[in-house]
PAZAPA-4460 file (N, C-alpha, C; in steps of 0.05 Angstrom, whole numbers, plus 32768, in hexadecimal, padded with zeros to 4 digits):
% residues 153
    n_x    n_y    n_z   ca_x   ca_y   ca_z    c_x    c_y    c_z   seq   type   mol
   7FF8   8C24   71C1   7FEE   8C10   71D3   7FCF   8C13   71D4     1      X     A
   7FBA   8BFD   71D7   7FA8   8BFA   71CE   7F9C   8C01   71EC     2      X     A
   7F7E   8C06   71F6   7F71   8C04   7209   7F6D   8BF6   721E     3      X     A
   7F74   8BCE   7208   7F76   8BBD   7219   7F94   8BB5   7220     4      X     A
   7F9D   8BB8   720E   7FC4   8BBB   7214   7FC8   8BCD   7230     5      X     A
   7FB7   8BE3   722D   7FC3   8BF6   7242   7FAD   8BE6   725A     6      X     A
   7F98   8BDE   725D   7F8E   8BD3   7270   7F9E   8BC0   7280     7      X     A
   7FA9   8BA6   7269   7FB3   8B90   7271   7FCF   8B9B   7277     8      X     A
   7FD9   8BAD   7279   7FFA   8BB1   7280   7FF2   8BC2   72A0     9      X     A
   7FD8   8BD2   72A1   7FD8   8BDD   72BA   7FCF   8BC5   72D4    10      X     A
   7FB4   8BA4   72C6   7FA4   8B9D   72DA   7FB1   8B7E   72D9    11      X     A
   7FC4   8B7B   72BF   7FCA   8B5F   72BA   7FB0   8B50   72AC    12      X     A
   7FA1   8B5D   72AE   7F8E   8B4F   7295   7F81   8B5E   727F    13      X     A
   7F7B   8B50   7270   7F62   8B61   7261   7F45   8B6C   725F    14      X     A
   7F41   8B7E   7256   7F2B   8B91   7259   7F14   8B83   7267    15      X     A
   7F15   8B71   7255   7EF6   8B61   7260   7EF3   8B50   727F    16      X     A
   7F0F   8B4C   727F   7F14   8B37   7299   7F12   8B51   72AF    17      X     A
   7F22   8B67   72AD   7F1F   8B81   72B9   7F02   8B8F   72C7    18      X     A
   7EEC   8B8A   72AB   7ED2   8B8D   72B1   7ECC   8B76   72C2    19      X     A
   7ECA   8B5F   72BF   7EBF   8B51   72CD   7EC5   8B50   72E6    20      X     A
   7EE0   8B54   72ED   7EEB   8B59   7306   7EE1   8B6C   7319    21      X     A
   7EDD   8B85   730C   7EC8   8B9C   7317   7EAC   8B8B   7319    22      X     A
   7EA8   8B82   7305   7E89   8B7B   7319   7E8B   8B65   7329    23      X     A
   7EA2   8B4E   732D   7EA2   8B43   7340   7EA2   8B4E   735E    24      X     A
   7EB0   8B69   735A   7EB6   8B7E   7371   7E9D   8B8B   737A    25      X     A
   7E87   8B91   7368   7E6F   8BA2   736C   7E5A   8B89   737D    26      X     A
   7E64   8B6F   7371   7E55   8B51   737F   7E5E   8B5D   739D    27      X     A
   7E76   8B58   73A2   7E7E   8B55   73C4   7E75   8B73   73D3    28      X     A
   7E75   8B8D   73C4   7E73   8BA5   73CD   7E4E   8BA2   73D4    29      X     A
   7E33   8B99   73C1   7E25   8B97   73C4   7E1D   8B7E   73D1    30      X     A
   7E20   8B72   73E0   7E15   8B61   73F3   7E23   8B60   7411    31      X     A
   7E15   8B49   7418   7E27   8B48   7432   7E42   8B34   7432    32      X     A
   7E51   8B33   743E   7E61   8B25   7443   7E5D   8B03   743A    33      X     A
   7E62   8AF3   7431   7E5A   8AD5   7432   7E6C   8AC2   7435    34      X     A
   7E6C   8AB2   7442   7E81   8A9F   7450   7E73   8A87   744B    35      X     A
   7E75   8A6A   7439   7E71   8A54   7431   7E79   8A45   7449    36      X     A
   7E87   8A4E   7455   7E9A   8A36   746F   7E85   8A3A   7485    37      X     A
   7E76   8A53   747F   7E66   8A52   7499   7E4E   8A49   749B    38      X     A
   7E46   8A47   74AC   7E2F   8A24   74B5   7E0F   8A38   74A3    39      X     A
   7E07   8A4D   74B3   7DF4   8A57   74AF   7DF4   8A6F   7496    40      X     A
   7E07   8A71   748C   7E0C   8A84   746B   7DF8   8A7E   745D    41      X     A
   7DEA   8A8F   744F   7DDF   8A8D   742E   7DF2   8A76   741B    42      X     A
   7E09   8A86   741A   7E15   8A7C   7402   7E1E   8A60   740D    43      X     A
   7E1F   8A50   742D   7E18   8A33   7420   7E09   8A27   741D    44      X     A
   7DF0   8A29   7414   7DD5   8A1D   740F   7DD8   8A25   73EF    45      X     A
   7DE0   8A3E   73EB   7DE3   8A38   73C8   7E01   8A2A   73C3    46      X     A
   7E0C   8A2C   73CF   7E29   8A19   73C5   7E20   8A02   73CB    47      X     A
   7E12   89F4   73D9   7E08   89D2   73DF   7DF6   89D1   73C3    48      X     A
   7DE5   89DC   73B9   7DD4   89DD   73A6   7DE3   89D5   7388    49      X     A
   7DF7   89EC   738D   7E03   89E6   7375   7E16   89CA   7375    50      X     A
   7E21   89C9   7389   7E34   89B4   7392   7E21   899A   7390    51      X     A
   7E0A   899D   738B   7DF8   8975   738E   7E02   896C   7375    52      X     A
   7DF9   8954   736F   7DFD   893D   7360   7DFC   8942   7340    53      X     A
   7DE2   8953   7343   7DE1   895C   731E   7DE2   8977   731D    54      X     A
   7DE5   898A   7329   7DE0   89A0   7327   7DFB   89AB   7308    55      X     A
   7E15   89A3   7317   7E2D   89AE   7303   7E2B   89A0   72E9    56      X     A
   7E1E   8985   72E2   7E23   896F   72CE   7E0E   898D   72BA    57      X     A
   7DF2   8990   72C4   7DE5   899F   72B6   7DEB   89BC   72AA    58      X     A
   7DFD   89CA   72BB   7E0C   89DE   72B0   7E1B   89DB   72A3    59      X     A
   7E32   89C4   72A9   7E39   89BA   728B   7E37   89BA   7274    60      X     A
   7E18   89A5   7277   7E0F   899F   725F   7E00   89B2   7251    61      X     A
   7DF9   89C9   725F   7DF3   89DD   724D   7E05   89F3   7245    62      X     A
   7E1D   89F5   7247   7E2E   89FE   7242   7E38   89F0   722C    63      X     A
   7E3F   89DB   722C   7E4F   89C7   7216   7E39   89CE   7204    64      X     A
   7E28   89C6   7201   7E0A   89BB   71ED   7DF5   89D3   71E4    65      X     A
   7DF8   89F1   71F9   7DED   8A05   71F9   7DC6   89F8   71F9    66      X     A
   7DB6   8A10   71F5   7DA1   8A08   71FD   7D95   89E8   71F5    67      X     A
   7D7F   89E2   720C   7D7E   89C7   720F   7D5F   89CA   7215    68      X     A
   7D5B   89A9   7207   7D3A   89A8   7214   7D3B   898F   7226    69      X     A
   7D2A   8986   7236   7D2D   8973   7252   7D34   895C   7246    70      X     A
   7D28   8951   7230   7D2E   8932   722B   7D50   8931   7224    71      X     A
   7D52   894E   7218   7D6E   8947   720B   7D82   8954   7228    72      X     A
   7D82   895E   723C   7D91   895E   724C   7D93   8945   725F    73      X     A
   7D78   8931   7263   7D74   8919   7272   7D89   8913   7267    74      X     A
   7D8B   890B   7247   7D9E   88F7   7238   7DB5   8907   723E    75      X     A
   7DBB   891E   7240   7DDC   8927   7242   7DF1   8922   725C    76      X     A
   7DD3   8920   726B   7DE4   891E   7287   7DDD   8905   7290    77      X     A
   7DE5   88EE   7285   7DE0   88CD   728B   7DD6   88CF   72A7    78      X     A
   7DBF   88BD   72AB   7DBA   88AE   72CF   7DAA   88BB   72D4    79      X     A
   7DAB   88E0   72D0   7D96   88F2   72E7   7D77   88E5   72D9    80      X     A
   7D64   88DF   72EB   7D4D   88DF   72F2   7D3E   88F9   72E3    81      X     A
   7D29   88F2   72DD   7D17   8909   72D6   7D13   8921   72E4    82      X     A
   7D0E   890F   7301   7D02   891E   7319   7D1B   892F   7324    83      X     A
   7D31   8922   7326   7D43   8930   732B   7D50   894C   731B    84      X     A
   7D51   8947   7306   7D57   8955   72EE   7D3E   896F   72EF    85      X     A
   7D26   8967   72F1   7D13   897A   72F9   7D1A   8990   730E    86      X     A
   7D1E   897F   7329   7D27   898B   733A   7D48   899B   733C    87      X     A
   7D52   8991   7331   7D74   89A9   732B   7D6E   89B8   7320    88      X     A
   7D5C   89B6   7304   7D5E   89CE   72F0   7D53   89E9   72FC    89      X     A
   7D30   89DD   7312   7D29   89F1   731B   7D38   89F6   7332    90      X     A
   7D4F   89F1   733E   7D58   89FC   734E   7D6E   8A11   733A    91      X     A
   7D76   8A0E   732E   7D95   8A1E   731E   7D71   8A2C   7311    92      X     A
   7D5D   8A2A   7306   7D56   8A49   7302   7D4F   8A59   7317    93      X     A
   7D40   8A4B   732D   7D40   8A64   7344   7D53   8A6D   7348    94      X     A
   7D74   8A60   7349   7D8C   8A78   7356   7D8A   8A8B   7340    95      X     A
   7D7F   8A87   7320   7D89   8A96   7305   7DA2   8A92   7302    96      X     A
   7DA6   8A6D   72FD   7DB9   8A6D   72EC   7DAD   8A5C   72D4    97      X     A
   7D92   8A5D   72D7   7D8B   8A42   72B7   7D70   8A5F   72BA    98      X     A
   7D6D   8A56   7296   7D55   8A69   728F   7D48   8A52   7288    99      X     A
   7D25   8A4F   7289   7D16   8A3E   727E   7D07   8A4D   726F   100      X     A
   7D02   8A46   724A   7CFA   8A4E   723F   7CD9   8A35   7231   101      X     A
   7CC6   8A43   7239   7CB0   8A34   7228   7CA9   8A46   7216   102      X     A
   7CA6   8A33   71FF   7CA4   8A3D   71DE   7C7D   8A2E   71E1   103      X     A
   7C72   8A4F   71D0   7C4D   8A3F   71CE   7C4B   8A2F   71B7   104      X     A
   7C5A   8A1D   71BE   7C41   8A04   71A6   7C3E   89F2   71AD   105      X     A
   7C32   89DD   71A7   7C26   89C4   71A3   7C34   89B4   7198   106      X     A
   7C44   89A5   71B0   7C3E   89A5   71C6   7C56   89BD   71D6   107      X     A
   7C53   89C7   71EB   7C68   89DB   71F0   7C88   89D1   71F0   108      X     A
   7C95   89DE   71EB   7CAA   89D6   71E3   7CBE   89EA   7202   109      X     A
   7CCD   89E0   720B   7CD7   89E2   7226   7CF9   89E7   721D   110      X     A
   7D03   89FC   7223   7D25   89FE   7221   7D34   8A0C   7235   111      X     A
   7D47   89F7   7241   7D58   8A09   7253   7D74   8A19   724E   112      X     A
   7D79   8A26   7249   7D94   8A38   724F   7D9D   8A44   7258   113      X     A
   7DB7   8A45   7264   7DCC   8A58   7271   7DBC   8A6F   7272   114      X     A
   7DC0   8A76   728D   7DB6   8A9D   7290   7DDA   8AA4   728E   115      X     A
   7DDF   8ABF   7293   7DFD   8AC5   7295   7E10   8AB7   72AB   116      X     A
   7E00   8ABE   72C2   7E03   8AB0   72E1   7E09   8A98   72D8   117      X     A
   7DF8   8A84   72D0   7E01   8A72   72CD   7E1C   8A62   72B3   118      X     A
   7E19   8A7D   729E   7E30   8A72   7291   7E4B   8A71   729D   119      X     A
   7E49   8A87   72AC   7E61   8A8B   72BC   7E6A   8A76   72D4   120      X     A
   7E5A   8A69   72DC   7E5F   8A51   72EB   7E67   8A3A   72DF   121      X     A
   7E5C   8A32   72CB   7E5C   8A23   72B6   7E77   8A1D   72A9   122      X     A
   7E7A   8A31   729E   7E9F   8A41   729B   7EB5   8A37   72AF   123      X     A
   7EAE   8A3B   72C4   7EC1   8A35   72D9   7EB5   8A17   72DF   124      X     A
   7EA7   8A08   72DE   7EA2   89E8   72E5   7EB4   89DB   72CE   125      X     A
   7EAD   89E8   72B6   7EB7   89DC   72A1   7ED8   89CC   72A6   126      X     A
   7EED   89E2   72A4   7F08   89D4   72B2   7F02   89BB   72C1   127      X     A
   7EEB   89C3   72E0   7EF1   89A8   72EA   7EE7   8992   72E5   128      X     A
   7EDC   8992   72D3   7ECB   897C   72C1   7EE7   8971   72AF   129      X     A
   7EED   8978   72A2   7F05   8973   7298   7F25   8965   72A2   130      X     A
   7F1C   897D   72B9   7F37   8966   72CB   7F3A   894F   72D9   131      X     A
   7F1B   894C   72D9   7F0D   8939   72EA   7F06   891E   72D9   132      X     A
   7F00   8925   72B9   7F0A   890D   72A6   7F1F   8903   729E   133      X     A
   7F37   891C   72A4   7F58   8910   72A1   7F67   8905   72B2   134      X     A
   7F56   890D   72CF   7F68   88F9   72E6   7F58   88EA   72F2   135      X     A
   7F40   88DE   72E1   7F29   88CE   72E8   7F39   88B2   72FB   136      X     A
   7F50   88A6   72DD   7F56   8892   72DF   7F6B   888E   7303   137      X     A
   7F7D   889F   72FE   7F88   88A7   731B   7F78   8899   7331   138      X     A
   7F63   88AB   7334   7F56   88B0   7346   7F47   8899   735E   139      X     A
   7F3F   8886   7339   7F33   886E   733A   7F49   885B   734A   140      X     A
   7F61   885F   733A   7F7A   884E   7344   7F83   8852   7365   141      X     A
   7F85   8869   7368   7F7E   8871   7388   7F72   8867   739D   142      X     A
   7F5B   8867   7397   7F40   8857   73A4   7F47   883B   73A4   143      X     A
   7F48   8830   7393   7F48   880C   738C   7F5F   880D   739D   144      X     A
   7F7E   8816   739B   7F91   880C   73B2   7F8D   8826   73CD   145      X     A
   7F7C   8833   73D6   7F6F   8829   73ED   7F61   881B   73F7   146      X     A
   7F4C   8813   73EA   7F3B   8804   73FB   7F3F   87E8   73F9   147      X     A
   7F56   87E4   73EC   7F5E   87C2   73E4   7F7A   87CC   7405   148      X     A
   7F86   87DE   740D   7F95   87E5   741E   7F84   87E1   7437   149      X     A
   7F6E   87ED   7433   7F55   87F2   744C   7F51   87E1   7458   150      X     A
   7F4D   87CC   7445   7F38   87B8   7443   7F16   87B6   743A   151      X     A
   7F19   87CE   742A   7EFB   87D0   7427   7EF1   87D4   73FD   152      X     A
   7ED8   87D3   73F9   7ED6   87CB   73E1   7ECE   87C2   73DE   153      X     A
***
Protein backbone atom coordinates (compact mmCIF):
# COMPACT_ATOMS: atom_id res chain seq x y z
CA UNK A 1 0.00 0.00 0.00
CA UNK A 2 1.25 3.26 -1.15
CA UNK A 3 1.64 6.49 1.22
CA UNK A 4 -1.31 7.99 -0.30
CA UNK A 5 -3.35 4.67 -0.23
CA UNK A 6 -2.41 4.44 3.40
CA UNK A 7 -3.29 8.24 3.89
CA UNK A 8 -6.64 8.00 2.02
CA UNK A 9 -7.80 4.70 3.93
CA UNK A 10 -6.76 6.43 7.42
CA UNK A 11 -8.32 10.42 6.46
CA UNK A 12 -10.69 9.42 3.47
CA UNK A 13 -8.71 11.51 1.29
CA UNK A 14 -5.66 11.97 -0.41
CA UNK A 15 -2.32 13.21 0.54
CA UNK A 16 -2.73 16.47 -0.88
CA UNK A 17 -6.32 17.15 0.18
CA UNK A 18 -4.87 15.91 3.74
CA UNK A 19 -2.18 18.71 3.48
CA UNK A 20 -4.41 21.21 2.65
CA UNK A 21 -6.69 20.35 5.34
CA UNK A 22 -3.85 20.87 7.92
CA UNK A 23 -3.33 24.19 6.72
CA UNK A 24 -6.88 24.94 6.63
CA UNK A 25 -6.58 23.95 10.41
CA UNK A 26 -3.32 26.13 11.05
CA UNK A 27 -5.85 29.12 9.16
CA UNK A 28 -8.47 28.70 12.20
CA UNK A 29 -5.66 27.80 14.94
CA UNK A 30 -3.77 31.16 13.82
CA UNK A 31 -6.38 33.79 13.96
CA UNK A 32 -9.22 34.75 15.73
CA UNK A 33 -12.40 33.31 15.58
CA UNK A 34 -14.55 34.82 12.39
CA UNK A 35 -18.22 34.79 12.06
CA UNK A 36 -19.60 36.32 8.47
CA UNK A 37 -23.23 36.36 10.16
CA UNK A 38 -21.89 38.85 12.42
CA UNK A 39 -22.64 42.55 11.90
CA UNK A 40 -19.17 43.94 12.97
CA UNK A 41 -16.63 40.74 11.81
CA UNK A 42 -13.60 41.26 9.52
CA UNK A 43 -14.61 38.47 7.48
CA UNK A 44 -17.91 40.33 6.41
CA UNK A 45 -16.44 43.25 4.80
CA UNK A 46 -14.17 40.71 2.90
CA UNK A 47 -17.04 38.32 2.12
CA UNK A 48 -19.25 41.58 0.81
CA UNK A 49 -16.06 42.45 -1.32
CA UNK A 50 -15.86 39.34 -2.74
CA UNK A 51 -19.59 38.81 -2.94
CA UNK A 52 -20.05 42.43 -5.27
CA UNK A 53 -21.00 42.40 -8.77
CA UNK A 54 -17.58 41.71 -10.54
CA UNK A 55 -15.40 40.63 -8.08
CA UNK A 56 -16.16 36.40 -8.76
CA UNK A 57 -16.76 37.02 -12.80
CA UNK A 58 -12.86 38.23 -12.51
CA UNK A 59 -11.61 35.28 -10.65
CA UNK A 60 -13.19 33.33 -13.04
CA UNK A 61 -11.93 34.75 -15.75
CA UNK A 62 -8.60 34.38 -14.69
CA UNK A 63 -8.77 31.08 -13.84
CA UNK A 64 -10.51 29.88 -17.15
CA UNK A 65 -8.04 32.19 -19.38
CA UNK A 66 -4.98 32.23 -16.76
CA UNK A 67 -2.96 35.42 -16.82
CA UNK A 68 -4.68 38.51 -18.28
CA UNK A 69 -4.02 42.04 -19.32
CA UNK A 70 -6.96 44.80 -18.56
CA UNK A 71 -8.30 45.24 -22.08
CA UNK A 72 -8.52 41.55 -22.41
CA UNK A 73 -10.27 40.92 -19.03
CA UNK A 74 -12.75 44.19 -19.79
CA UNK A 75 -13.67 41.94 -22.95
CA UNK A 76 -13.98 38.62 -20.79
CA UNK A 77 -16.15 39.80 -18.34
CA UNK A 78 -18.91 41.63 -20.72
CA UNK A 79 -20.60 45.14 -19.16
CA UNK A 80 -17.86 45.80 -16.28
CA UNK A 81 -16.80 49.44 -16.73
CA UNK A 82 -13.21 50.36 -16.73
CA UNK A 83 -13.55 52.13 -13.55
CA UNK A 84 -15.12 49.40 -12.04
CA UNK A 85 -12.90 46.66 -13.20
CA UNK A 86 -10.06 49.04 -11.91
CA UNK A 87 -11.59 49.15 -8.76
CA UNK A 88 -12.28 45.06 -8.11
CA UNK A 89 -8.99 44.11 -9.40
CA UNK A 90 -7.38 46.49 -6.84
CA UNK A 91 -9.49 45.31 -4.30
CA UNK A 92 -8.84 41.18 -4.88
CA UNK A 93 -4.98 42.42 -4.93
CA UNK A 94 -5.04 44.13 -1.58
CA UNK A 95 -6.89 40.90 0.04
CA UNK A 96 -3.80 38.87 -2.20
CA UNK A 97 -5.91 37.19 -4.25
CA UNK A 98 -4.86 38.88 -7.86
CA UNK A 99 -1.10 39.58 -8.43
CA UNK A 100 -0.43 42.70 -10.69
CA UNK A 101 2.39 42.38 -12.78
CA UNK A 102 4.03 45.49 -14.80
CA UNK A 103 6.48 44.40 -17.47
CA UNK A 104 9.30 47.68 -18.37
CA UNK A 105 8.53 48.53 -21.83
CA UNK A 106 7.17 50.83 -24.03
CA UNK A 107 4.59 51.08 -23.49
CA UNK A 108 4.28 49.11 -20.00
CA UNK A 109 2.62 46.19 -20.42
CA UNK A 110 0.25 45.41 -17.25
CA UNK A 111 -0.80 41.48 -16.24
CA UNK A 112 -3.02 40.14 -13.74
CA UNK A 113 -2.91 36.65 -12.19
CA UNK A 114 -4.14 34.37 -9.66
CA UNK A 115 -1.97 34.56 -6.39
CA UNK A 116 -2.60 30.89 -4.66
CA UNK A 117 -5.34 32.57 -2.33
CA UNK A 118 -6.93 33.47 -5.01
CA UNK A 119 -6.74 30.32 -7.16
CA UNK A 120 -8.23 28.63 -4.50
CA UNK A 121 -11.37 30.74 -4.45
CA UNK A 122 -11.56 30.69 -7.95
CA UNK A 123 -11.68 26.80 -7.83
CA UNK A 124 -14.50 26.82 -5.62
CA UNK A 125 -16.63 29.85 -7.64
CA UNK A 126 -15.97 27.85 -10.60
CA UNK A 127 -18.85 24.95 -9.82
CA UNK A 128 -21.07 27.88 -9.10
CA UNK A 129 -20.53 29.49 -12.21
CA UNK A 130 -21.48 26.43 -13.85
CA UNK A 131 -24.48 25.57 -12.06
CA UNK A 132 -25.64 28.78 -12.39
CA UNK A 133 -25.42 28.45 -16.43
CA UNK A 134 -27.32 25.05 -16.23
CA UNK A 135 -30.23 26.14 -14.15
CA UNK A 136 -30.04 29.67 -15.66
CA UNK A 137 -33.10 28.74 -17.64
CA UNK A 138 -35.20 27.44 -14.46
CA UNK A 139 -34.55 30.21 -12.70
CA UNK A 140 -35.61 32.68 -15.38
CA UNK A 141 -38.88 30.52 -15.67
CA UNK A 142 -39.42 31.03 -11.91
CA UNK A 143 -39.31 34.64 -11.88
CA UNK A 144 -41.54 35.29 -15.08
CA UNK A 145 -44.40 33.00 -13.27
CA UNK A 146 -43.92 34.99 -10.22
CA UNK A 147 -44.11 38.15 -11.03
CA UNK A 148 -46.78 37.49 -13.81
CA UNK A 149 -48.46 35.70 -10.23
CA UNK A 150 -47.40 39.01 -8.28
CA UNK A 151 -48.39 41.15 -10.57
CA UNK A 152 -45.24 42.72 -11.21
CA UNK A 153 -42.70 42.98 -14.24
Amino acid sequence: MTTEQADRTRTGRPAEQDAQGAQEARDVQDGPEYDVFAQLCPSRAVFAELADKWSMLILMSLLGCGPQRFSELQRGVGGVSRKMLTQSLRNLERSGLVLRTVFPETPPRVVYDLLPLGRELAELLAPVGRWTEHRARRMVAAREEFDAAHGEG
